[in-house]
Residue frames as a rotation matrix with the C-alpha (Angstrom) as fourth column:
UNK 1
0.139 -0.987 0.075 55.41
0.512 0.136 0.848 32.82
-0.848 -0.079 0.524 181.93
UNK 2
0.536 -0.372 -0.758 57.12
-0.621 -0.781 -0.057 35.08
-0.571 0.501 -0.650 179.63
UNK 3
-0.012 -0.469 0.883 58.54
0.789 0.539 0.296 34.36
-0.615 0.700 0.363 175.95
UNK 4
0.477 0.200 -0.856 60.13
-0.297 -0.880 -0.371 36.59
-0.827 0.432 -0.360 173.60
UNK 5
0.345 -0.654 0.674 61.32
0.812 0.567 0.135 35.82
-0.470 0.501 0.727 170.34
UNK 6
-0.306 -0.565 -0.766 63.63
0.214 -0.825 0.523 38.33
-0.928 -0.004 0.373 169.39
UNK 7
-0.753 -0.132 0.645 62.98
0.630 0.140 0.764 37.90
-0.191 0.981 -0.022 165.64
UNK 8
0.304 0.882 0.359 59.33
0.789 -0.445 0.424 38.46
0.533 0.155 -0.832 165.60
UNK 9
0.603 0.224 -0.766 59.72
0.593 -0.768 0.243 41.47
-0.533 -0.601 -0.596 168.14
UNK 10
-0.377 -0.686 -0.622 62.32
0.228 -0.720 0.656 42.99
-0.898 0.105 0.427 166.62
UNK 11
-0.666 0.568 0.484 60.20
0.550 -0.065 0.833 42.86
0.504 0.821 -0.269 162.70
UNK 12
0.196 0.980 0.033 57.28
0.876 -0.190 0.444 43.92
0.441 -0.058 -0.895 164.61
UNK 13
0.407 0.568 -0.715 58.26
0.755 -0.650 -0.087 46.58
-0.514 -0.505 -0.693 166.61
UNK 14
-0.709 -0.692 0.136 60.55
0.543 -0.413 0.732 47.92
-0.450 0.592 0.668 163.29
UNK 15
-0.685 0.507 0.524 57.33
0.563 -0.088 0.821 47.99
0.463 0.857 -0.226 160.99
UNK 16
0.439 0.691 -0.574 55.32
0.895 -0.397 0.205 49.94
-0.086 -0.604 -0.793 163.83
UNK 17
0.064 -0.354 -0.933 57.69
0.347 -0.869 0.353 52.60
-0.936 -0.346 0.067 163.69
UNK 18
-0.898 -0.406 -0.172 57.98
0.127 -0.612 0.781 52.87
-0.422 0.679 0.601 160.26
UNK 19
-0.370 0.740 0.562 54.28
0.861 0.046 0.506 52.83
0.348 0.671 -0.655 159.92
UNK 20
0.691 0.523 -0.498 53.87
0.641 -0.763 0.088 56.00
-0.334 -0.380 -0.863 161.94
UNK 21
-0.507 -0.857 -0.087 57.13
0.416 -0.332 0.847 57.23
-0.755 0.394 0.525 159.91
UNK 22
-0.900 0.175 0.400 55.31
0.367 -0.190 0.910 57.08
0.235 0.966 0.107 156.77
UNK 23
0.270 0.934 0.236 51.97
0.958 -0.284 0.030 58.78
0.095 0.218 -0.971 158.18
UNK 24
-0.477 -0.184 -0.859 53.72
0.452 -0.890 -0.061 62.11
-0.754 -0.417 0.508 158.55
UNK 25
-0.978 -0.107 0.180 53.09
0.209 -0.572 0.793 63.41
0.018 0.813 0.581 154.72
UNK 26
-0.266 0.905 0.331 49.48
0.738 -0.030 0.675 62.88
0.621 0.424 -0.660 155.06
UNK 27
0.383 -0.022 -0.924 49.43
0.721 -0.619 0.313 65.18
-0.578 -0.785 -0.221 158.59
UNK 28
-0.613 -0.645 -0.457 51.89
0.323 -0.732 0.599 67.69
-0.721 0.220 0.657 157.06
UNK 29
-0.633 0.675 0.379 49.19
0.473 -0.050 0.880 67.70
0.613 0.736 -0.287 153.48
UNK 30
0.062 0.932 -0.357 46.30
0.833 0.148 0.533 68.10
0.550 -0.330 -0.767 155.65
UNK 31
0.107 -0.468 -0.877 48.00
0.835 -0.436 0.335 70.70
-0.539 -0.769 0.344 157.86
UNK 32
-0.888 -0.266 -0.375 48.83
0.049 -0.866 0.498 73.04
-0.457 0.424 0.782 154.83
UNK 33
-0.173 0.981 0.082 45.08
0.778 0.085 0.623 72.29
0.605 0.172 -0.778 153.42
UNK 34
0.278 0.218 -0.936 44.25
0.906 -0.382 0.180 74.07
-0.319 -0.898 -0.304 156.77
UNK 35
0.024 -0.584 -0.811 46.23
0.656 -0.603 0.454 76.81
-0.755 -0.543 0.369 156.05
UNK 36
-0.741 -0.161 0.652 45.64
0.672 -0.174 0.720 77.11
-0.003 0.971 0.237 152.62
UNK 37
-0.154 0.823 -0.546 42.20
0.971 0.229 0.072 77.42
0.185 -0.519 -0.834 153.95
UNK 38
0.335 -0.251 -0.908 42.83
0.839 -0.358 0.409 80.10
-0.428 -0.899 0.091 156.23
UNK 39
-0.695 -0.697 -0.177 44.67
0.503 -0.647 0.573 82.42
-0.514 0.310 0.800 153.49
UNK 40
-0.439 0.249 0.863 41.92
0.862 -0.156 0.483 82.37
0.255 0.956 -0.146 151.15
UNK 41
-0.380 0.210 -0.901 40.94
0.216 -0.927 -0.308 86.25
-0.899 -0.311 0.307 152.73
UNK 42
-0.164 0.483 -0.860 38.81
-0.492 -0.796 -0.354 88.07
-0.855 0.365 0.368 150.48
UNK 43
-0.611 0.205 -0.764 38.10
-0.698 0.315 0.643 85.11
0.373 0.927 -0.049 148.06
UNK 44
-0.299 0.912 -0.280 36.46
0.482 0.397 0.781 83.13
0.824 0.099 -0.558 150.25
UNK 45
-0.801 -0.306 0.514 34.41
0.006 -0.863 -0.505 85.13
0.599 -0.402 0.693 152.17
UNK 46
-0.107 0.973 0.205 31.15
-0.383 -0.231 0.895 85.08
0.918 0.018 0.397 154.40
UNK 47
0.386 0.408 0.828 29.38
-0.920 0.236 0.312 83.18
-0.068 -0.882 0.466 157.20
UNK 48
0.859 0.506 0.078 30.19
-0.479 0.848 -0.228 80.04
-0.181 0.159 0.971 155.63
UNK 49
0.526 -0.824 -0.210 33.43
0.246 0.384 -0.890 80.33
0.814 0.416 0.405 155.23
UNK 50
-0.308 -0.568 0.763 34.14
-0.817 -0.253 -0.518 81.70
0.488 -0.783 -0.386 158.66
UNK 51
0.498 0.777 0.384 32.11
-0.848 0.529 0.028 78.64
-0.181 -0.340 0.923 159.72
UNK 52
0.849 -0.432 -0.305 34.16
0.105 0.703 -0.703 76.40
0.518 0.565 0.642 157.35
UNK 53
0.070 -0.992 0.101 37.41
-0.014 -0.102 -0.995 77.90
0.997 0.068 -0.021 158.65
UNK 54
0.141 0.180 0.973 36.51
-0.954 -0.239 0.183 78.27
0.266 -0.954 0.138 162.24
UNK 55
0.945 0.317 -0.075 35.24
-0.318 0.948 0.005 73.96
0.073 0.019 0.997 162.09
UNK 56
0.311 -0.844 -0.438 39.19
0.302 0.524 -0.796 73.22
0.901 0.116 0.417 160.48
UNK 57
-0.075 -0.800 0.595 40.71
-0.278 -0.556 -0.783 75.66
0.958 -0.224 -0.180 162.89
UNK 58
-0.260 0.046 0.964 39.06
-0.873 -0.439 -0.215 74.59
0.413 -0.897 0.154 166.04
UNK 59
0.691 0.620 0.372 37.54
-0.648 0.759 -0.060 71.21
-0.320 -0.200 0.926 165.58
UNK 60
0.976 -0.174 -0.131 40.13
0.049 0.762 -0.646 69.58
0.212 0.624 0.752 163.42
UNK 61
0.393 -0.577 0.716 43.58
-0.522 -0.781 -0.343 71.19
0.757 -0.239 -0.608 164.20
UNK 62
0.123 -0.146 0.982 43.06
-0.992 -0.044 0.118 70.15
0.026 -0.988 -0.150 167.66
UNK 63
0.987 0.152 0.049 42.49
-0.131 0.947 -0.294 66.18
-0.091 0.283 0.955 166.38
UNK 64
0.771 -0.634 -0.050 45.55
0.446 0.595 -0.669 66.01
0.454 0.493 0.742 164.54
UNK 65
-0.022 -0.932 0.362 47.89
-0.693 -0.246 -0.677 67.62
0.720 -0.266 -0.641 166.97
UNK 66
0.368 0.211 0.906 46.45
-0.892 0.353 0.281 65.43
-0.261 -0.911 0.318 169.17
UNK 67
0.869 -0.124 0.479 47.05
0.241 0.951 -0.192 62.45
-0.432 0.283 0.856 166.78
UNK 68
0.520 -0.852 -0.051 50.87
-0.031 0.041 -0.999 63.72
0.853 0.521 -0.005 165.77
UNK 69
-0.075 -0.736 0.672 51.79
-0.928 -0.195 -0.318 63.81
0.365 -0.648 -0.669 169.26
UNK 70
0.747 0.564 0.352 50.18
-0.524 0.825 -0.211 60.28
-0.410 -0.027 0.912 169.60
UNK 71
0.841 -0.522 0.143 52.61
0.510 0.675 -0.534 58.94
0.182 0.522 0.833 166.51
UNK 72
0.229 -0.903 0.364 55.61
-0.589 -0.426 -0.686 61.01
0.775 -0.057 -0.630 167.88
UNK 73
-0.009 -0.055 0.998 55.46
-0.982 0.191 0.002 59.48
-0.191 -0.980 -0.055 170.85
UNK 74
0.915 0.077 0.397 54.10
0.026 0.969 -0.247 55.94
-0.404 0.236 0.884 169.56
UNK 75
0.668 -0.683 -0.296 57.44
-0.108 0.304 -0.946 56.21
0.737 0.664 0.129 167.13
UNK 76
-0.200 -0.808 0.555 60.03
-0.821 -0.171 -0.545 57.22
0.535 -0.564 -0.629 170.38
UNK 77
0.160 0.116 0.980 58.72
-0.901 0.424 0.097 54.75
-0.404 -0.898 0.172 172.94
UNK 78
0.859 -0.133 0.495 58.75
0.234 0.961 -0.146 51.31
-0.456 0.241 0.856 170.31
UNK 79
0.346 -0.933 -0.099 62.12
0.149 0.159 -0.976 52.52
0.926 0.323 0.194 168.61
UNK 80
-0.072 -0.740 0.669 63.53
-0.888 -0.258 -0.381 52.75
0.455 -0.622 -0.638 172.28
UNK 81
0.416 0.185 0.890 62.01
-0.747 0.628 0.219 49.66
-0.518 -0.756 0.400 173.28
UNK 82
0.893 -0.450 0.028 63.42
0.258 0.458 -0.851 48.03
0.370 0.766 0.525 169.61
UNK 83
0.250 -0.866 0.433 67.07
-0.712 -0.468 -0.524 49.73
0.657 -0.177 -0.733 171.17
UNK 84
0.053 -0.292 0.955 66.79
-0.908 0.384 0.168 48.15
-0.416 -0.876 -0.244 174.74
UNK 85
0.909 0.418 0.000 65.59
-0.333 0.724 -0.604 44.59
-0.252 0.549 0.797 172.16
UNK 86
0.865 -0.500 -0.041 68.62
-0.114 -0.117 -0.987 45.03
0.488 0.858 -0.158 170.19
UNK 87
0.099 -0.710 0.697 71.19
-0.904 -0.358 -0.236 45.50
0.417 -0.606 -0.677 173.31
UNK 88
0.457 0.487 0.744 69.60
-0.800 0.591 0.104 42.54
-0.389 -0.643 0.660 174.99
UNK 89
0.195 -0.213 0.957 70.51
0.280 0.948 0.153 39.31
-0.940 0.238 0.245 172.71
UNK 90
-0.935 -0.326 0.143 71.55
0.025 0.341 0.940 38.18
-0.355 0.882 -0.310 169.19
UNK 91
-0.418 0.826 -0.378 68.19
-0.814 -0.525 -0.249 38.99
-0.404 0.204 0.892 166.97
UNK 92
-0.310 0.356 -0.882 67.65
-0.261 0.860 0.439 35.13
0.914 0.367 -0.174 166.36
UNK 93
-0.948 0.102 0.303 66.88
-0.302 0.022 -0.953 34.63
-0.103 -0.995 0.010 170.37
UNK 94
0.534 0.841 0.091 63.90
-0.275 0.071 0.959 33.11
0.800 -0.537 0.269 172.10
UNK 95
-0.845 -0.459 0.274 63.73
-0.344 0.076 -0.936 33.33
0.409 -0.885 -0.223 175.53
UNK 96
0.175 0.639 -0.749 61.48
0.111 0.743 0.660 31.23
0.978 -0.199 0.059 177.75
UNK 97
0.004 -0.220 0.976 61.11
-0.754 -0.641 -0.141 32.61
0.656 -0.735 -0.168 180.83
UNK 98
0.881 0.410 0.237 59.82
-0.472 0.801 0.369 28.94
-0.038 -0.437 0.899 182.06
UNK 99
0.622 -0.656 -0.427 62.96
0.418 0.739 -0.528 27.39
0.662 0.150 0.734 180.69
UNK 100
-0.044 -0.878 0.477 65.31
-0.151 -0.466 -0.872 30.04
0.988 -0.110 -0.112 182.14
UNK 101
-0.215 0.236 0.948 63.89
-0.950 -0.276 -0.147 29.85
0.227 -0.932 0.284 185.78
UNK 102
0.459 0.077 0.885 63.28
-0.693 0.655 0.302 25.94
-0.556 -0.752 0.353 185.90
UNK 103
0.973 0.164 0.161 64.45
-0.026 0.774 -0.632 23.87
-0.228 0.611 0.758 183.31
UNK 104
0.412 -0.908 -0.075 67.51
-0.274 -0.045 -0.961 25.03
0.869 0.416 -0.267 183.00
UNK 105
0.119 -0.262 0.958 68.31
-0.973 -0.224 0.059 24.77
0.199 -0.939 -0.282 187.17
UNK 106
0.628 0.523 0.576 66.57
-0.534 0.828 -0.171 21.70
-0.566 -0.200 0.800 187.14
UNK 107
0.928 -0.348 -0.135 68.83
0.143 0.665 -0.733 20.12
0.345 0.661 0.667 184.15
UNK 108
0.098 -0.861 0.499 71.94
-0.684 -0.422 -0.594 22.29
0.722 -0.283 -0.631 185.67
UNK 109
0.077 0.017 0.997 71.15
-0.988 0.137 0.074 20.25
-0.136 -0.990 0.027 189.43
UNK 110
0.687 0.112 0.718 70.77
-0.036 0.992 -0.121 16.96
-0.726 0.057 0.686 188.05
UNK 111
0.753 -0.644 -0.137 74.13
0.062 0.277 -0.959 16.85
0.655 0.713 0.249 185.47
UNK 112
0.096 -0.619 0.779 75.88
-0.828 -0.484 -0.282 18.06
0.552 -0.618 -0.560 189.24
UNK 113
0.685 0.504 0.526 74.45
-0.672 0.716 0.189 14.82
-0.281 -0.483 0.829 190.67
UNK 114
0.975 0.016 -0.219 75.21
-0.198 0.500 -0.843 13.02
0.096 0.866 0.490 187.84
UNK 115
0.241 -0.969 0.048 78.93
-0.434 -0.152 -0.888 14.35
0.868 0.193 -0.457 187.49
UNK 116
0.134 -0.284 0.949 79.37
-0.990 -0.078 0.117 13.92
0.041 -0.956 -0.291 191.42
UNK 117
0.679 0.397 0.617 78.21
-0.479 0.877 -0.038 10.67
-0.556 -0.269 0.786 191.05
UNK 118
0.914 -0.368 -0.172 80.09
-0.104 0.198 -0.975 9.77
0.392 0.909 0.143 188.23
UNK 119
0.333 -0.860 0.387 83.30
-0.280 -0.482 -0.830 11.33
0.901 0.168 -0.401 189.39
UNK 120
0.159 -0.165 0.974 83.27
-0.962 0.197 0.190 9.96
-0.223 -0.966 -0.127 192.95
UNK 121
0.987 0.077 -0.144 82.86
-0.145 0.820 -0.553 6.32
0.076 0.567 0.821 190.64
UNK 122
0.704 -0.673 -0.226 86.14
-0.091 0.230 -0.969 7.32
0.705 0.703 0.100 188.77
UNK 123
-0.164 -0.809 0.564 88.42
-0.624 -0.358 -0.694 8.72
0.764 -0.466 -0.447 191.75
UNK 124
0.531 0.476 0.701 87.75
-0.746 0.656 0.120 5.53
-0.403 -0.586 0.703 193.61
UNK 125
0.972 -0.148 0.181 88.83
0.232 0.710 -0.665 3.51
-0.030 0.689 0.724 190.87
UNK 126
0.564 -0.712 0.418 91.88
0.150 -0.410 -0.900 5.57
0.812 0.570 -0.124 190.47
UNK 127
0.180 -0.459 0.870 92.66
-0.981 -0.150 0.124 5.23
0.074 -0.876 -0.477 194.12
UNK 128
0.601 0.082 0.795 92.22
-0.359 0.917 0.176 1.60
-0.714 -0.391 0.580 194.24
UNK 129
0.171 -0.916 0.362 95.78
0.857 -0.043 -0.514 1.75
0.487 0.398 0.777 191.25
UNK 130
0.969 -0.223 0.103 97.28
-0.245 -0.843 0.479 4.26
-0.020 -0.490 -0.872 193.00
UNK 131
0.421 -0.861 0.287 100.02
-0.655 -0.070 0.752 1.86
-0.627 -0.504 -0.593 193.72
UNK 132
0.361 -0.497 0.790 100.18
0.755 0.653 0.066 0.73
-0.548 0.572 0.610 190.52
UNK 133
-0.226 -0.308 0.924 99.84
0.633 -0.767 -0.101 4.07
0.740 0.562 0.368 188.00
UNK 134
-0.543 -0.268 -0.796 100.25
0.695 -0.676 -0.246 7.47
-0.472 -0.687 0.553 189.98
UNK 135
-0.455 0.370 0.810 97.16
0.424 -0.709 0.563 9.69
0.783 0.600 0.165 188.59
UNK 136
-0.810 0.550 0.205 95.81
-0.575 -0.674 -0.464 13.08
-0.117 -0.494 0.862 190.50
UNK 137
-0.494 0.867 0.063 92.58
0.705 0.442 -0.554 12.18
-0.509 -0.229 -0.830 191.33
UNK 138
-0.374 0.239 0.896 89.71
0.716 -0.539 0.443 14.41
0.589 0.807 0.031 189.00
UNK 139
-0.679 0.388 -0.624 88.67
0.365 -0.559 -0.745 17.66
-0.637 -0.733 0.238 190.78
UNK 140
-0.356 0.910 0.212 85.48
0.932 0.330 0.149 19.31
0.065 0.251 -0.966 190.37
UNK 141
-0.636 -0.655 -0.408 86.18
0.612 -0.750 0.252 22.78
-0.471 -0.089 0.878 191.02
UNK 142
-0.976 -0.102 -0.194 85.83
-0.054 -0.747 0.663 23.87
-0.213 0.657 0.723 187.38
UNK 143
-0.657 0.748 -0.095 82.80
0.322 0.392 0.862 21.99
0.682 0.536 -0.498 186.19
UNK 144
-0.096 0.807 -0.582 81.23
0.969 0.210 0.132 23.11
0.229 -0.551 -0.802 189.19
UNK 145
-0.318 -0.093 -0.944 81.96
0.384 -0.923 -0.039 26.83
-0.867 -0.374 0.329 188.56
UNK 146
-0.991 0.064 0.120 81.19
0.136 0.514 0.847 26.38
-0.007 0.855 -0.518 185.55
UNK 147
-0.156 0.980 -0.123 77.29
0.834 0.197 0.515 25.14
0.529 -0.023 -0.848 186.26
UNK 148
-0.261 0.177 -0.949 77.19
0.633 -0.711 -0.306 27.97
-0.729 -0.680 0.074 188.76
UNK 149
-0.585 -0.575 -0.572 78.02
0.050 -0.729 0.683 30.27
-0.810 0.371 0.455 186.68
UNK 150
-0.801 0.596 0.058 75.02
0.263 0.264 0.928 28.64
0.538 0.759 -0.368 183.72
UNK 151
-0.312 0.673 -0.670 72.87
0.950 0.234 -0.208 28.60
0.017 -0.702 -0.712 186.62
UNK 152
-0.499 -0.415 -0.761 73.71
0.608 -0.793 0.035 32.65
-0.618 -0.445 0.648 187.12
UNK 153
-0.946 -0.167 -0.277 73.25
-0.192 -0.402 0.895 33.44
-0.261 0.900 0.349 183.85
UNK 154
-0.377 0.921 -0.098 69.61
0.757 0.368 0.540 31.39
0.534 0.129 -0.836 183.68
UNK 155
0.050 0.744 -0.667 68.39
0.957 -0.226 -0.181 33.64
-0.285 -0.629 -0.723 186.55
UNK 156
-0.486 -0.272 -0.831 69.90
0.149 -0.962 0.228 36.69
-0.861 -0.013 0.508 185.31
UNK 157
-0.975 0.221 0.040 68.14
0.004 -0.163 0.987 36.30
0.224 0.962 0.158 181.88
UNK 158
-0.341 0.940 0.008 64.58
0.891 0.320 0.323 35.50
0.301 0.117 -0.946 183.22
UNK 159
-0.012 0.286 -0.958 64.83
0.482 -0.838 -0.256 38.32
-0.876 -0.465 -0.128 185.81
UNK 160
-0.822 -0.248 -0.513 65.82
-0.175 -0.747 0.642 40.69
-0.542 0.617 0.570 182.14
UNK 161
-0.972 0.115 0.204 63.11
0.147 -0.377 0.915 39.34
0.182 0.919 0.349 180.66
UNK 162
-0.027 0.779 -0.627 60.68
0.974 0.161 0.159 40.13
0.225 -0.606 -0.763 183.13
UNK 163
-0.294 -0.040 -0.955 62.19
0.531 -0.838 -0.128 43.45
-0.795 -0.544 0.267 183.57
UNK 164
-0.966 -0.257 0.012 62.59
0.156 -0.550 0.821 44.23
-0.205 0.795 0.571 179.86
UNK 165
-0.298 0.954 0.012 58.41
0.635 0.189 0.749 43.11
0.713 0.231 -0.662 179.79
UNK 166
0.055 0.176 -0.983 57.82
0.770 -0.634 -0.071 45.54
-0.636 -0.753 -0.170 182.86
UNK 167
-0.574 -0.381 -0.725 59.70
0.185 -0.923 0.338 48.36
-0.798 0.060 0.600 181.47
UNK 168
-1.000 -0.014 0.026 58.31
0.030 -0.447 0.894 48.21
-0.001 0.895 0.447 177.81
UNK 169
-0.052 0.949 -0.311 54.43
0.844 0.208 0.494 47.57
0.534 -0.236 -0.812 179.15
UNK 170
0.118 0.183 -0.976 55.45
0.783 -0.621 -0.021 50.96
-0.610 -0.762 -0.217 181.58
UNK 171
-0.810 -0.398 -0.430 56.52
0.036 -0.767 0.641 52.59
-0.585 0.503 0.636 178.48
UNK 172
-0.914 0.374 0.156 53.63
0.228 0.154 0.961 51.91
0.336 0.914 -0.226 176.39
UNK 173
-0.285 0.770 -0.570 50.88
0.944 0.329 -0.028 52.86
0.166 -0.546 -0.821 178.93
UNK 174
-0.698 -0.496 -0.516 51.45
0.039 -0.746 0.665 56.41
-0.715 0.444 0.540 178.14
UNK 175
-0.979 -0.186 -0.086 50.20
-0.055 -0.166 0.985 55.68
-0.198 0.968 0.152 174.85
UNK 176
-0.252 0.961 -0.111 47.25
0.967 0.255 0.018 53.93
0.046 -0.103 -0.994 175.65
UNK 177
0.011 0.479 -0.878 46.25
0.637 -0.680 -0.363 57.54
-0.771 -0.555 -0.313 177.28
UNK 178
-0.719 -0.415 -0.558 47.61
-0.149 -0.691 0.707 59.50
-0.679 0.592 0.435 174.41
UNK 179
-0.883 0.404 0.239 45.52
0.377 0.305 0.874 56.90
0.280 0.862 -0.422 171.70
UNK 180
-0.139 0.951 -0.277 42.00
0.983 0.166 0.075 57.46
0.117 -0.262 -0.958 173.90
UNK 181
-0.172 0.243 -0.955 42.77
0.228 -0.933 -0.278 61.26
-0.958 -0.266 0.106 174.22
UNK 182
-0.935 0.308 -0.177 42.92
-0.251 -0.219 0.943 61.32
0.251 0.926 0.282 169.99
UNK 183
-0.838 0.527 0.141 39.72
0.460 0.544 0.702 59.28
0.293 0.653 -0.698 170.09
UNK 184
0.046 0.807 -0.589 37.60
0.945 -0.227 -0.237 61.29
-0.325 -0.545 -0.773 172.43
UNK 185
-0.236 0.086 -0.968 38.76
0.168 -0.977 -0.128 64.17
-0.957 -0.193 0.216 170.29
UNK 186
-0.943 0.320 -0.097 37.71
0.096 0.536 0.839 62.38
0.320 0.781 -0.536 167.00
UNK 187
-0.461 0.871 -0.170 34.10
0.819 0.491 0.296 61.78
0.342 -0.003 -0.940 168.71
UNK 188
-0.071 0.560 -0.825 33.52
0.604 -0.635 -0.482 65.52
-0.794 -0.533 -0.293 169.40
UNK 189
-0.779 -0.053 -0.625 33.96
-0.561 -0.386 0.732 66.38
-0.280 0.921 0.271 165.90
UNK 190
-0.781 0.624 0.001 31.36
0.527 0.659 0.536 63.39
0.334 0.419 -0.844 164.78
């Protein structure tokens, strides 16, 4: 069964995004390094430095575009899934998929009993003076559009947070591929 608490998700999947926020400067550093690299023509000059430059340009290069398109991506997919979060409920929420799908029916089916029971009790009573005080009997209508209506709302929330766990587990699977292409391009440099 599924449980989200909005709080924690919504902290956690903030501080993910702003931790791949704040790795840009070192990428962007490392990137002009490279390039600095690359200019020094006719100061640095030989095998070793075409060797050196050749290593940044071909071996490394390829790493870290691999690992900025990694944290572009890693930043779009949890700030969209923090969006859909945000749309969803009040950021103090926990949902319980267990409660929403039985506990709540279950308490909803037995207060219907209850009420029926209750309320068949009263409008008895209130027939049996009829011909003393003149009262409508209670109807049941509302209270019982009402529970629908709780009931509705229970199934419609588990199903969302089953979908909302689908969708952000289809969004994030992606990454996985993205994280294992950086690393297999990390381990051909080693």
């Amino acid at each position: 069964m599924k449980v989200i608490d909005f709080t924690e998700a919504n902290s956690f999947l903030k501080q993910v995004v702003k931790k791949y926020a704040e790795r840009k400067d070192p990428i962007v550093a490392f990137e002009k390094a490279v390039a600095k690299l690359k200019s020094l023509e006719g100061v640095l000059e030989g095998e070793g430095a075409d060797a050196l430059k050749e290593h940044y340009q071909d071996q490394q290069m390829p790493v870290i575009n691999k690992y900025k398109e990694f944290r572009s991506q890693t930043m779009i997919v949890f700030g969209s899934i923090r969006g859909t979060l945000n749309e969803m409920e009040d950021e103090n929420a926990l949902w319980r998929e267990s409660f929403m799908s039985d506990k709540v029916p279950s308490g909803l089916n037995a207060f219907e009993e209850a009420a029926e029971e209750n309320l068949s009790e009263i409008n008895a009573t209130i027939a049996s003076v009829d011909d003393l005080v003149s009262i409508n009997p209670i109807q049941t209508d509302s209270l019982f559009e009402a529970t629908e209506t709780a009931r509705t709302h229970s199934q419609e929330t588990a199903e969302a947070l089953v979908e909302f766990d689908d969708d952000s587990t289809e969004k994030i699977e992606p990454l996985e591929e993205l994280s294992s292409e950086w690393s297999n391009a990390v381990a051909k440099i080693g």
